[in-house]
C-alpha positions as CSV (number, residue, x, y, z in Angstrom):
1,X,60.7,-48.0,82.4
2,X,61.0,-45.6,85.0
3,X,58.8,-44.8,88.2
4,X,57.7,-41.7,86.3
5,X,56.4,-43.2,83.2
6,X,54.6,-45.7,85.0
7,X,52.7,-43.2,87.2
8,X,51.8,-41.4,84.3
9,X,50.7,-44.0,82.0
10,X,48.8,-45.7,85.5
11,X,47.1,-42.2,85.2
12,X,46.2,-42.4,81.9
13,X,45.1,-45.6,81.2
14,X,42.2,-46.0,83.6
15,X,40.4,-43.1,82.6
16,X,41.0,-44.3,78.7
17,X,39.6,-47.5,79.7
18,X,36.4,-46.0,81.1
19,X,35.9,-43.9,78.1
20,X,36.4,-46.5,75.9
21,X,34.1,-48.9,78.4
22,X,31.1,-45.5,78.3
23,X,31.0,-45.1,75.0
24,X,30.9,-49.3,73.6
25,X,28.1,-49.0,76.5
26,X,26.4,-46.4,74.6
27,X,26.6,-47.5,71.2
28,X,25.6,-50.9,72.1
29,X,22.6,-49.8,74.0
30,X,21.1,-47.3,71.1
31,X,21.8,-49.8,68.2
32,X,20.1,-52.5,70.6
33,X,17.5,-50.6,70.8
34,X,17.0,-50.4,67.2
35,X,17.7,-53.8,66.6
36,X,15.9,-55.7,69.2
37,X,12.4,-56.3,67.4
38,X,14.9,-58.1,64.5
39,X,16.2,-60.3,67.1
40,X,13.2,-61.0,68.8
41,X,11.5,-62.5,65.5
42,X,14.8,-64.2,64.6
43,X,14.3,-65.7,68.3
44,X,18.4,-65.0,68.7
45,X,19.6,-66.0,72.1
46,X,21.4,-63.1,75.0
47,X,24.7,-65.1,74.3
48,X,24.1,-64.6,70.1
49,X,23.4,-61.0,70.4
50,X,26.7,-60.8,72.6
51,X,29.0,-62.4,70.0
52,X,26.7,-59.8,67.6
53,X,28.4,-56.8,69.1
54,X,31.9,-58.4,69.8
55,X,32.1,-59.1,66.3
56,X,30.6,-55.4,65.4
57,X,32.8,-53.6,68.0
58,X,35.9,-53.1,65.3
59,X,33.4,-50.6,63.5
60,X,33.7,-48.5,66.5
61,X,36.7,-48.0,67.2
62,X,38.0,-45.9,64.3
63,X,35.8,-42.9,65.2
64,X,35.9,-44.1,69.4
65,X,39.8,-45.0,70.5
66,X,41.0,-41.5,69.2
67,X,37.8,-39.5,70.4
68,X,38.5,-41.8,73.9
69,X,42.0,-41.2,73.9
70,X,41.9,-37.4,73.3
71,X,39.3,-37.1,76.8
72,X,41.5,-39.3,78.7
73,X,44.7,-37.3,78.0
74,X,43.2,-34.0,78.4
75,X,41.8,-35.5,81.7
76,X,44.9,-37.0,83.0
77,X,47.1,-34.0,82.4
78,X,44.3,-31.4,83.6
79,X,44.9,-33.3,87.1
80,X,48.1,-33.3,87.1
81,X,48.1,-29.4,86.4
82,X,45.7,-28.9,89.0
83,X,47.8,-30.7,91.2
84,X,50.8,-28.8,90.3
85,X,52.3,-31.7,89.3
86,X,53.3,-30.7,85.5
87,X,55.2,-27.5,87.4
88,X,57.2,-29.8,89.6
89,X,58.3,-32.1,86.8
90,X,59.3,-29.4,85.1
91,X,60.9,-27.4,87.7
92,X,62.9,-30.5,87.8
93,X,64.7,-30.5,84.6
94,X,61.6,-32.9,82.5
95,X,61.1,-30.9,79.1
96,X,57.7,-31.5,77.8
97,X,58.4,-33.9,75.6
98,X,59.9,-36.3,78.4
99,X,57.2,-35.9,80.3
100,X,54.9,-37.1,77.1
101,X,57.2,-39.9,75.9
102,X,54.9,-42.6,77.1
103,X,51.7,-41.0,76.3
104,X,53.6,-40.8,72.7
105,X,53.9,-44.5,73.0
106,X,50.5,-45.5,73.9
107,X,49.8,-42.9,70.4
108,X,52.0,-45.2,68.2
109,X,50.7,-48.3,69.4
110,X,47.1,-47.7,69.3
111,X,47.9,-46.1,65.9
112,X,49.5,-49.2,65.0
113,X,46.6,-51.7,66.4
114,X,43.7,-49.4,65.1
115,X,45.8,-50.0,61.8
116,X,45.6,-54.0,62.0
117,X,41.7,-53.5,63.3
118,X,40.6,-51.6,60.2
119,X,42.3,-53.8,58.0
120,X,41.5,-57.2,58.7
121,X,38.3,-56.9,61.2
122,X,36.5,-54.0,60.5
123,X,35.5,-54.3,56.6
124,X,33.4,-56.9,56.6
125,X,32.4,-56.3,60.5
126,X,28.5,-56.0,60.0
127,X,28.3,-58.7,57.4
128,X,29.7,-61.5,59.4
129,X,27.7,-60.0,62.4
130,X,24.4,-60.3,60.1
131,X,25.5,-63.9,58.9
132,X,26.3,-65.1,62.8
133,X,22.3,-63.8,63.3
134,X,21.8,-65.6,59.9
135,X,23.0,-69.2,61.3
136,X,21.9,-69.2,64.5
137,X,19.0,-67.3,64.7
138,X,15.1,-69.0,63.5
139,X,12.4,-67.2,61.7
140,X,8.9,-67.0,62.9
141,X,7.5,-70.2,61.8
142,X,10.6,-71.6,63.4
143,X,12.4,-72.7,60.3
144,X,16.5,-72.0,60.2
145,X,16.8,-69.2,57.8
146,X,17.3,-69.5,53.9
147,X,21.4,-69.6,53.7
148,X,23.0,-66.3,52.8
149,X,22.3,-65.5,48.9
150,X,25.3,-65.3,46.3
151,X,26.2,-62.6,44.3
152,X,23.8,-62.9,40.8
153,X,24.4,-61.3,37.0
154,X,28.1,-60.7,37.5
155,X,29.9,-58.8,35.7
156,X,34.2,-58.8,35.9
157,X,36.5,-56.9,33.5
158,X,40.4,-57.3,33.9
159,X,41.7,-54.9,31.8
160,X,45.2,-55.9,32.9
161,X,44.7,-58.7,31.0
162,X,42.3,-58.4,29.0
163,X,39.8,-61.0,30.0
164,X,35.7,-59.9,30.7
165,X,33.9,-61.9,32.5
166,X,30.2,-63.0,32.9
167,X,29.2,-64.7,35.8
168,X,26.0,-65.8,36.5
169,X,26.9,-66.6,39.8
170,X,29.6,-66.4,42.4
171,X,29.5,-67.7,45.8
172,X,32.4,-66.2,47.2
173,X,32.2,-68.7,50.8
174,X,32.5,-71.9,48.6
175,X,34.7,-70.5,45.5
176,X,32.6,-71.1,43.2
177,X,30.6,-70.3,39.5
178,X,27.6,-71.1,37.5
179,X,27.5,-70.6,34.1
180,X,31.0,-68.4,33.5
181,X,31.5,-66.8,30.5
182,X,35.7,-65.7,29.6
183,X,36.0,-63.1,26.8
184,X,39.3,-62.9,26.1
185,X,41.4,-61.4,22.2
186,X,42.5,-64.5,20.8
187,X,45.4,-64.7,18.0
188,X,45.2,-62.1,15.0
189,X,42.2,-60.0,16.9
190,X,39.9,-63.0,17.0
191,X,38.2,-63.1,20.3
192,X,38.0,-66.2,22.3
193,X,34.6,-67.0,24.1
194,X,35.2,-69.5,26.5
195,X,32.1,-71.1,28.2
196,X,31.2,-73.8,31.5
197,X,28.6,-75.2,33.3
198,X,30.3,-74.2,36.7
199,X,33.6,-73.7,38.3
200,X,35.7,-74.0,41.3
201,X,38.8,-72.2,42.4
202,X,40.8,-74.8,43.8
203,X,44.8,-75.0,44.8
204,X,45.3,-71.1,43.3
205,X,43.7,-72.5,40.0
206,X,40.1,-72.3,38.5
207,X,39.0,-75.7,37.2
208,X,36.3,-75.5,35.0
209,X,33.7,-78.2,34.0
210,X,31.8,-79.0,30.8
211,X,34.2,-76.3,29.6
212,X,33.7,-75.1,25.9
213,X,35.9,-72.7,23.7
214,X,34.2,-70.3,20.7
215,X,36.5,-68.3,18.1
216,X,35.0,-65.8,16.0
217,X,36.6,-63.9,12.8
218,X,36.0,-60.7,13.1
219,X,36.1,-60.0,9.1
220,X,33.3,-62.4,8.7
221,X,29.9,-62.0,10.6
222,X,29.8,-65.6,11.1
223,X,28.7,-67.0,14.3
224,X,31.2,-68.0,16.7
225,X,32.9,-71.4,15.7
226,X,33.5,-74.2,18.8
227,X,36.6,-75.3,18.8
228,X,37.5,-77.1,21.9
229,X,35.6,-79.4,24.2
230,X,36.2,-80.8,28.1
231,X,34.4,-82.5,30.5
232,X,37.2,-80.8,33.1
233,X,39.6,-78.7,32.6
234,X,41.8,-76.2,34.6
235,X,43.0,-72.7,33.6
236,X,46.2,-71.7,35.2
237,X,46.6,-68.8,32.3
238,X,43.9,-67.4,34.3
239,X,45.1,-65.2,37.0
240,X,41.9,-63.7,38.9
241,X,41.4,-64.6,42.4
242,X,38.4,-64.9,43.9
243,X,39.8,-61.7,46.0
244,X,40.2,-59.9,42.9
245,X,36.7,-60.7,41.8
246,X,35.2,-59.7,45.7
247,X,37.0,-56.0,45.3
248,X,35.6,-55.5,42.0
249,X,32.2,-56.4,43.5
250,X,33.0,-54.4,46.7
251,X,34.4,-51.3,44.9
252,X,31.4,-51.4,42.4
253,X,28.9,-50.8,45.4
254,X,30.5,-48.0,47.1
255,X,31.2,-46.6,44.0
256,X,27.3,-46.4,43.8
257,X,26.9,-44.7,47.2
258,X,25.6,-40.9,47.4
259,X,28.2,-40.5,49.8
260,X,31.1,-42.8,48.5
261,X,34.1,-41.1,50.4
262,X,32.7,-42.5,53.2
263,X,33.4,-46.2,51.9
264,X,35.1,-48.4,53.9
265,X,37.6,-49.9,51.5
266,X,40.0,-52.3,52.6
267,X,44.0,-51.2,50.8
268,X,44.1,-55.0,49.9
269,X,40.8,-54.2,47.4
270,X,41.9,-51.0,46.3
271,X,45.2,-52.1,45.3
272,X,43.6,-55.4,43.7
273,X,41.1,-53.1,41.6
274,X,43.7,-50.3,40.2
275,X,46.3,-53.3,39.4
276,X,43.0,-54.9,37.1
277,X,41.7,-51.4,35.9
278,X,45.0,-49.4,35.1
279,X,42.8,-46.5,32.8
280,X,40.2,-45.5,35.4
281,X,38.3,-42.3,34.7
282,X,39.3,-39.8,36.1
283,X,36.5,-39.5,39.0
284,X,37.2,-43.3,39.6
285,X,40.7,-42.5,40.0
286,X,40.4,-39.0,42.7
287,X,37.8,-40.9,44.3
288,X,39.8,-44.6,44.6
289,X,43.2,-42.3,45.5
290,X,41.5,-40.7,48.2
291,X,40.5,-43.9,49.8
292,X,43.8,-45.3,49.5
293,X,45.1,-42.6,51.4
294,X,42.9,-41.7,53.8
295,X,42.7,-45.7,55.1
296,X,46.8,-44.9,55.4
297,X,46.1,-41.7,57.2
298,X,43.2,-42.8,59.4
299,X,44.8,-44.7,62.1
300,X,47.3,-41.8,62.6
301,X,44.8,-39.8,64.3
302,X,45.5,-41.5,67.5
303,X,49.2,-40.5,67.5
304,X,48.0,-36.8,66.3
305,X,45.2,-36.8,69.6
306,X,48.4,-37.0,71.7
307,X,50.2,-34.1,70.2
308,X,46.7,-31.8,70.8
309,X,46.1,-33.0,73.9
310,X,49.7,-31.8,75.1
311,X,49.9,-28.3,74.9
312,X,45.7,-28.0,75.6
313,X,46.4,-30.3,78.8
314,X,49.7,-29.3,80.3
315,X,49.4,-25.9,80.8
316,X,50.5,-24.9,84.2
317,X,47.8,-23.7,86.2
318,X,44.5,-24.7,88.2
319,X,41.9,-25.6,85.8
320,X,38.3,-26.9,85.8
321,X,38.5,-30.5,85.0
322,X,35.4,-30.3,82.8
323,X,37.5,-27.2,80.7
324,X,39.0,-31.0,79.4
325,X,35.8,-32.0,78.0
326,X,34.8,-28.9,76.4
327,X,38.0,-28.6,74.7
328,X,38.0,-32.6,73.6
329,X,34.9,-32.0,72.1
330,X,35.9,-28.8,70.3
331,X,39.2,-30.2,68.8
332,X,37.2,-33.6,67.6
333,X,34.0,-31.4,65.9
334,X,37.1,-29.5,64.1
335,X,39.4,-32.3,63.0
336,X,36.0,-34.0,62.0
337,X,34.7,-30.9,59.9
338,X,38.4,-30.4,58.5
339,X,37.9,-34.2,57.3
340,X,34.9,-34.1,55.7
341,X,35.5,-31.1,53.6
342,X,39.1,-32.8,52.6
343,X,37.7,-36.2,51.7
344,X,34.7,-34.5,49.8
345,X,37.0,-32.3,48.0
346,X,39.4,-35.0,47.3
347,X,36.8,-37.4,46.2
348,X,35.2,-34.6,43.8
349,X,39.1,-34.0,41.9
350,X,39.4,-30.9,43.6
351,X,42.2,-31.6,46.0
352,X,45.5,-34.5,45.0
353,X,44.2,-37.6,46.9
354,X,47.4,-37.4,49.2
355,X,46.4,-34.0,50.3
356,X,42.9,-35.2,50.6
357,X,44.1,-38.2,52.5
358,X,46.5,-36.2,55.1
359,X,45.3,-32.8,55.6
360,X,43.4,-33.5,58.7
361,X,46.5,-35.0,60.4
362,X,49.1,-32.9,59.2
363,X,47.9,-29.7,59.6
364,X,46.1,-30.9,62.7
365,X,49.9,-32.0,63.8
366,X,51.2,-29.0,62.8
367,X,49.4,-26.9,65.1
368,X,49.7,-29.1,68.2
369,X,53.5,-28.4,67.5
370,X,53.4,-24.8,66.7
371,X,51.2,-24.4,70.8
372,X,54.3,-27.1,72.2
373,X,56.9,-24.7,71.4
374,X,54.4,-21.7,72.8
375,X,53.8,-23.8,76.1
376,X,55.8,-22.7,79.0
């Protein structure tokens, strides 16, 4: 790397680090504030509440590293225009997009790690945050708190394969069922009911016990007939995972929500519930679409930032450092405003889900190019 890219990304970094240090500062303090009377009656240690806000930190960071990113760029190149240092580089024979090769860098990697973050932290963020409090804190008589409850009155279709189940319940910690209930077409139309006390998902197989099997004929109006009986017995013909069975439970609550295109939606559940539902409505299917890509899309705002903050930042000529902020805060209410009417209109049918999922970074990227090629 040369001396050049070091001094610049030397100038960049600190200033993104105290961004990013301000504003966790700032978000921890105003939900602490909100929070504190819960932890005071849960009588929840300083070193609980800290692993509290390590483990919720991930939810920040979507909306934070780009927002902290764009402020430190504009920042860093604002001094170096001030200092005239932009013109010397240039006068020098560095084009533009020399100079930003390593702030380009820092773009693709944070793009790449806010990526990883969203995925496999940031879901389920608050949840494991509210069970840590769950565990470890006590409630006001001093008893440990009741553990965390199961999901109840379950309800499962796979249409892929044609099985509906009825779960009364599911504890998705332990892997485990009371009372299941496996619909399932049988031979010549006849549906199978297949019926257990409990069961466990164990070595990528569910293992039933005091499993029972019903057949019906559906040209009589006979009750269902048993036909098989076992004290144990495994289903490998059975191909739901218990991750299968959390998406459907996850994508049938946001699906609820007033404002559902604001779901956090994991691609692993998404692609898990449109491989079990292939015949979605049609609002199911704009709305699921536009989740799947805007959680593609999302992270890519941190390598977009970096193309806005170039032309906006390394303008030759004295500026007022603070012009930086203004204009940071200008360029996030827009991209913001641009995504909110995209995902709503995506969400509603009235845009394709790719454009839905896109539109803020490509035509955000688009005009960060169009000022580059004006900058002189």
């Amino acid at each position: 790397m040369r001396l050049l890219d070091r001094y610049l990304l030397r100038e960049l970094l600190s200033p993104l680090a105290y961004c990013l240090g301000g504003f966790f500062i700032f978000w921890t303090s105003s939900d602490l504030f909100e929070r504190i009377d819960r932890f005071k009656e849960a009588h929840v240690g300083v070193p609980d509440v800290v692993r509290y806000y390590v483990i919720r930190a991930p939810e920040f960071l979507d909306v934070v590293l780009p927002v902290a990113l764009l402020l430190a760029l504009l920042y860093a190149l604002t001094q170096h225009a001030r200092n005239n240092e932009i013109t010397a580089m240039r006068a020098a024979g560095i084009s533009l997009w020399r100079l930003a090769a390593p702030y380009l860098l820092i773009g693709l990697l944070a793009s790449i790690g806010l990526f990883v973050v969203n995925e496999k932290f940031a879901p389920d963020a608050e949840e494991r945050a509210d069970a840590l409090i769950s565990r470890t804190g006590r409630r006001p008589d001093g008893r440990s708190p009741a553990p965390q409850a199961v999901i109840r009155n379950l309800g499962f279709m796979n249409a892929r394969d044609g099985h509906n189940w009825a779960i009364k319940e599911f504890n998705a910690e332990t892997l485990t069922m009371l009372n299941p209930l496996i619909v399932s077409p049988g031979t010549n139309g006849a549906p199978t009911w297949f019926y257990a006390s409990s069961a466990v998902y164990s070595n990528g197989v569910w293992v039933f016990f005091n499993a029972r099997e019903y057949r019906s004929d559906p040209a009589a109006e006979a009750s269902p007939v048993p036909t098989l009986q076992f004290p144990v017995l495994a289903r490998p013909d059975l191909k739901e995972t218990p991750e299968e069975i959390r998406s459907e439970v996850l994508i049938n609550q946001r699906a609820g929500a007033r404002r559902r295109h604001h779901a956090e939606l994991p691609l692993s559940d998404i692609r898990s519930y449109l491989a079990l539902h292939p015949d979605l409505t049609p609002a199911t299917r704009s709305w699921l679409y536009t989740r799947l890509h805007s959680r593609i899309a999302s992270p890519w705002k941190c390598f977009v930032v970096v193309l806005i903050a170039l032309p906006f930042g390394a303008s030759s000529g004295r500026r007022n450092i603070f012009a930086g902020v203004a204009g940071s805060i200008g360029i996030c209410l827009a991209y913001f405003t641009v995504m909110e009417i995209s995902q709503a209109a995506g969400t509603a049918g009235h845009l394709p889900a790719w454009i839905a999922g896109w539109l803020p970074n490509l035509s955000f990227a688009l005009i960060a190019l169009w000022l580059i090629h004006r900058v002189r």
